[in-house]
Each structure stands twice: as structure tokens, then as C-alpha cells.
N, C-alpha and C positions, 0 to 999 in steps of 0.2 A: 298758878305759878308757871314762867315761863322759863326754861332751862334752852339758853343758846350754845351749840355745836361747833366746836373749834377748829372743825375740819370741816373744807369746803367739798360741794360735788358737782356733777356735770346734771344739767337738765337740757332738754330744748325747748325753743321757742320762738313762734311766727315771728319773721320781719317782713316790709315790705321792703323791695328791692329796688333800688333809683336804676335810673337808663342804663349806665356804665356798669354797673351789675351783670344787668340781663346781656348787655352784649360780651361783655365776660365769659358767660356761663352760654351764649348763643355760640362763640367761639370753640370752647370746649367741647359742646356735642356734635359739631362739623370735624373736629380733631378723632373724636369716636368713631364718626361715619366711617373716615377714610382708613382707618387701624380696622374697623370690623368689615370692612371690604377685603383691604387686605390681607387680613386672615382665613375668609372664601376661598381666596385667590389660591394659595397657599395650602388649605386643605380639598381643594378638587385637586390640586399638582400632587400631595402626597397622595390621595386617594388613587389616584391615575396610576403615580408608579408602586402600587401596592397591589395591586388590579392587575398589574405587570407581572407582579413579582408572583401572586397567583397561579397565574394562568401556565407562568414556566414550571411554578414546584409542578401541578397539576402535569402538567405535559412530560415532566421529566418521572414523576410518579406514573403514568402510564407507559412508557415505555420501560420502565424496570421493571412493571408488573407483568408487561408481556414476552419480557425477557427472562423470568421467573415461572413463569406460566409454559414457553417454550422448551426453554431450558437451551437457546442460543441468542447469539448476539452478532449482527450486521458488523462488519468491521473491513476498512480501507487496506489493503495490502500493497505492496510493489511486487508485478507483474511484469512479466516477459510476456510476448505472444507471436503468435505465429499463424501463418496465411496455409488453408489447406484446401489449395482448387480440385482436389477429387472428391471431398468430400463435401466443398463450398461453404467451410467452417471456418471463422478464426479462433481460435485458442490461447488460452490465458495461465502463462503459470506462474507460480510462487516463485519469485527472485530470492525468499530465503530458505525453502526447502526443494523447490524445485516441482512441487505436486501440483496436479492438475486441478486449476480452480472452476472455471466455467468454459463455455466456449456457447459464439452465438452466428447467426448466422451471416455471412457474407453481404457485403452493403452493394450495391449500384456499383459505384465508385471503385471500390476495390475490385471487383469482375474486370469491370470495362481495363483496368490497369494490365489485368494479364491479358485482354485481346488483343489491348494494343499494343503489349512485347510480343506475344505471337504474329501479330500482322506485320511487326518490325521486324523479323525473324528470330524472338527470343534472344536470351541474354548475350552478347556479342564475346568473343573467345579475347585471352589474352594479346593476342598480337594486333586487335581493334585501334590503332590510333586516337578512336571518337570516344574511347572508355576512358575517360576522365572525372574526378571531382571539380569539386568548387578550388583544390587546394592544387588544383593543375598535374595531382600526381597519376600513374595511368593506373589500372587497375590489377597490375603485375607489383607494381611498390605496395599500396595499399591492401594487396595481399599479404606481402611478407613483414607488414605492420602488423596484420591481425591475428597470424597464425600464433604468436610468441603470446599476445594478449588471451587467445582461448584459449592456450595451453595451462596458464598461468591460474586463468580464472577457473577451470574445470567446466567448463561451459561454454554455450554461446547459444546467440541469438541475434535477430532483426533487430532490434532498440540496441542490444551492449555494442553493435559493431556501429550501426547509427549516431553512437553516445561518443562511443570510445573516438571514431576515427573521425567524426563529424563530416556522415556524408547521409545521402539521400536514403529513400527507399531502394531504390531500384539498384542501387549502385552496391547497397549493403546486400541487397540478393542475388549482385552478380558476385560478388568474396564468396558469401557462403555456398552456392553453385559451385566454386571452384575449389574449394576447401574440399565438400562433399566427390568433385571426380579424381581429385588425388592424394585421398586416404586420410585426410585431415581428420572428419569426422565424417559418421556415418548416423542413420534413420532409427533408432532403435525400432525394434518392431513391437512395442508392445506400449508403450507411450508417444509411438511417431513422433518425436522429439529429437534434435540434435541432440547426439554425444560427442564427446572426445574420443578420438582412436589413439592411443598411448603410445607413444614411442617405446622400444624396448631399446635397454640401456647394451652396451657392447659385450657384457655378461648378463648373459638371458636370466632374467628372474625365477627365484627357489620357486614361488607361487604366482604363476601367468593369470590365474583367477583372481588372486586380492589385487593387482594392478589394474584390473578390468573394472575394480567395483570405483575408480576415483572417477569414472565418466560415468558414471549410471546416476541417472535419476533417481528423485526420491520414490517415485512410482514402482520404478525398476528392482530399487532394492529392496522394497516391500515383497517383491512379489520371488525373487531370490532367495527372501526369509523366509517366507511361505514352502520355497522346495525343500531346505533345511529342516523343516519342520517347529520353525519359529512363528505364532503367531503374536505374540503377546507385546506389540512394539509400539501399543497405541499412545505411550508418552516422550518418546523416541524421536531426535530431533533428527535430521540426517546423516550428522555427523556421528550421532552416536549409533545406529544401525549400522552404518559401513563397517565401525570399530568393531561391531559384533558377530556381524559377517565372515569378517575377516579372522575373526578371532575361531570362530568356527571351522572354517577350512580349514588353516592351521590343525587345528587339532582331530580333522577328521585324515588329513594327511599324515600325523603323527602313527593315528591309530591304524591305518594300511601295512597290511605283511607285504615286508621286504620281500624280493623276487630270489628265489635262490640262484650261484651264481651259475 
């Protein structure tokens, strides 16, 4: 007895394939070719920038591990510097706290520059006719442009007057030569740094020493807190030291017995 099934199903089965067929199917695996190339193509490019991507985590992993392992980290600051033919240094300080960052030695280039103001007879005096910038002003105007500017800033320097006035090397270190012979500012002696020389107001200042501390260096006041007997300033920006300084006087001046009369 034969029982037929009401429901159909899929089998396979050989055929043979006529011309139009094959080239059918001949076109189709030429369509594969160039997709499975393609896709080579495509995975050496992501391979490549994966490879990249690597090689950075990698490189950025070693330098946190050596900065971890150190316990510092290399970092770009904005610098002032300054030229020192006795000692045949230049110097490099901190434009936001003022502290001494490095200093290296003297190039070719910069030597030959002071021989040859000395062989010219060093910096020419105000009454020079030939003391001009690029902006045709003599070096008498361009004085009394700079002095208001380093007053202002509590500082100064070879680049801020450079910056400020837009004049040369040489021209920026005939101002600050003349700043320095008439009481403008003076060499601190203990960070060879320009300071400010503060003008006293037409009523002499209660405390002549807290007015003193707005030209000092951060160096300088470091070492001011040190006389104090303050060491403990190591998170201390420079504004906040001066404030502390000052706060100190103050109150060491409080605590001085009156003179009987």
C-alpha cells in the first residue's frame, strides 16, 4: 500500500548546464573576484590604521609609565630671558610666577653681538640722533613709552619691551640700560633679575617693606619667607606669598613696643 504525502519538499538534483548558463555563472565568479579583492584592499587599510592606532596607545602608555615612575612631567611654559656676558649665560624665567627655569650657555651669535656694541662703543646715550627704531621714534620717546608699561606690569624684560614697543634686540637693551642708570629698576642681587624701583607716593608709605615686595621676584620672595621664618610655601603661587609676606610684616610691626615719648 502506497500512502501519497500532501505536502511538497525541496530536494536536489544534477542538471546539465547549456552555454548561457555557464556564462552566467562565469560572470558571477568574476563579480566575486573583484568584491574579494576589494575587501583585501580594505582590510590591509584598516589593518594599517589599527597598527597606527597601536603603536600611539603603546607610545602614550610609555610615557605616562615614565611619568609615573618619575614622578614629573616635561611641560612648555612662557619664558622671559635674559643675556648674562659675566657669566656667558642666558636665562630663562617663568612669565607667570617669575622663577628661574633653566639657563644655558651663550651661542656664537649672541657673544659676537656684545663685541660688536663694544667695538661700536656700547649702547649710544640719549642725545644719539642715530638711536632710532623701525617707528622713527628716538630712544628718549621710546623710553617714556616703556617706563609707564613696566610699571604697570611689575616687571620687565628683553622680549616684554621687544613685544610691547616692537623694536629690536639691541634697541630693547638700550631702554633697559637706561631705565637701570635712572632708578627705574635695579639688578636684584640674588636672582640677577630686573626689578621695579617703586615710586613712593607724596605721603611716604605706613610699610616701605610691603611696597618693596610688588618688584620682587618669585625667587626673591621665596627667600624673604625664608628670613620670616616661613618655609612651607611649596603650593604658593606668587601672588599668594607676596599676600603672605606682607601680611606678616604687618603684624610683626604691630607687635614692636612703641618708643616712649
Amino acid at each position: 500500500m502506497i500512502e501519497k504525502n500532501t505536502e511538497t519538499t525541496m530536494i536536489e538534483k544534477t542538471y546539465p548546464l547549456s552555454t548561457l548558463e555557464l556564462i552566467d555563472i562565469g560572470e558571477q565568479v568574476g563579480v566575486i573576484d573583484e568584491q574579494e579583492e576589494q575587501v583585501e584592499i580594505e582590510k590591509k587599510k584598516v589593518a594599517a590604521e589599527f597598527a597606527s592606532k597601536l603603536i600611539g596607545l603603546k607610545a602614550q602608555r610609555k610615557k605616562l609609565s615614565f611619568i609615573l615612575r618619575t614622578k614629573e612631567e616635561v611641560r612648555e611654559i612662557e619664558c622671559d630671558w635674559e643675556l648674562n656676558y659675566e657669566t656667558g649665560e642666558v636665562s630663562y624665567y617663568s612669565v607667570e610666577s617669575g622663577e628661574h627655569v633653566s639657563s644655558r650657555p651663550m651661542s656664537n651669535e649672541e657673544r659676537q653681538m656684545k663685541l660688536f656694541e663694544e667695538e661700536a662703543g656700547g649702547p649710544q646715550e640719549v642725545s644719539a640722533t642715530e638711536s632710532r627704531n623701525m617707528s622713527g621714534k628716538s630712544l628718549e620717546e621710546m623710553y617714556k613709552a616703556a617706563v609707564p608699561l613696566v610699571r604697570e606690569a611689575g616687571k620687565v624684560s628683553l622680549s616684554m619691551i621687544q613685544k610691547e614697543l616692537t623694536v629690536g634686540f639691541n634697541f630693547a637693551s638700550d631702554i633697559i640700560d637706561l631705565m637701570e642708570k635712572r632708578g627705574v629698576i635695579k639688578t636684584d642681587e640674588v636672582s640677577k633679575m630686573k626689578v621695579i624701583i617703586h615710586e613712593q607716593s607724596p605721603s611716604d608709605s605706613t610699610y616701605p617693606e610691603i611696597d618693596a615686595l610688588e618688584g620682587m621676584s618669585f625667587l626673591l620672595l621665596k627667600s624673604k619667607a625664608k628670613e620670616l621664618g616661613f618655609n612651607d610655601y611649596g603650593q604658593m603661587n606668587i601672588e599668594e606669598l607676596r599676600e603672605y609676606i606682607s601680611a606678616s610684616i604687618q603684624v610683626s610691626k604691630m607687635e614692636e613696643p612703641v618708643a616712649a615719648a
